[in-house]
C-alpha positions in Angstrom: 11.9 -9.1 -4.7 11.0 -6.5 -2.0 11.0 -4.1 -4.1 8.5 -5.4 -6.2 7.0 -5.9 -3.0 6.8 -2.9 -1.8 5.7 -1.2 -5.4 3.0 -3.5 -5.4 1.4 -2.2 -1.3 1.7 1.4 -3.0 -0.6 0.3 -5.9 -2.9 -1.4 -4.2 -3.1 1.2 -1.2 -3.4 4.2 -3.5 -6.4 2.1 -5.2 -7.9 1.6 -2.0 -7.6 5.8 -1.5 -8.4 7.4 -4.7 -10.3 4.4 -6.3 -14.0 5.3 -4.6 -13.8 8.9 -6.1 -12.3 7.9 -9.6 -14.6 4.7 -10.1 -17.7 4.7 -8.3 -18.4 1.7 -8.7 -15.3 0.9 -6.8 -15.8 -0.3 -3.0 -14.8 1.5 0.1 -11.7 -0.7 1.8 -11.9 1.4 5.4 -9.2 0.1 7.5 -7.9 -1.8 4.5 -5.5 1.7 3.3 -4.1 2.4 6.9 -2.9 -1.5 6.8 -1.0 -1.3 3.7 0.5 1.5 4.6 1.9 1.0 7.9 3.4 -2.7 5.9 4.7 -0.4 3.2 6.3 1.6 5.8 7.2 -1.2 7.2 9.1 -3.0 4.5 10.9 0.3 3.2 12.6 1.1 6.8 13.8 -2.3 7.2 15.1 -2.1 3.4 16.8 1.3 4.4 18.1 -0.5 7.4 19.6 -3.3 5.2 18.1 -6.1 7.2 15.5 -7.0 4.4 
């Protein structure tokens, strides 16, 4: 489950970084990209750490 998790945050966050110059029609999600990425982070050390 926090795997899927965790694949899903990378999705989303590198839609959030490359989807403004691929579609440009796509908005602009700012602080939105930094945010999933420190909880992908996140999720993946405590996953390494075996506590999640």
């Amino acid at each position: 489950m926090l795997n899927t998790i965790i694949v899903i945050l990378i999705i989303l966050w590198l839609l959030g970084y490359f989807g403004p110059t691929v579609f440009s029609g796509f908005p602009r999600s700012g602080n939105a990209i930094h945010t999933l990425l420190v909880i992908v982070v996140i999720l993946v050390i405590l996953r390494l750490l075996g506590i999640a």
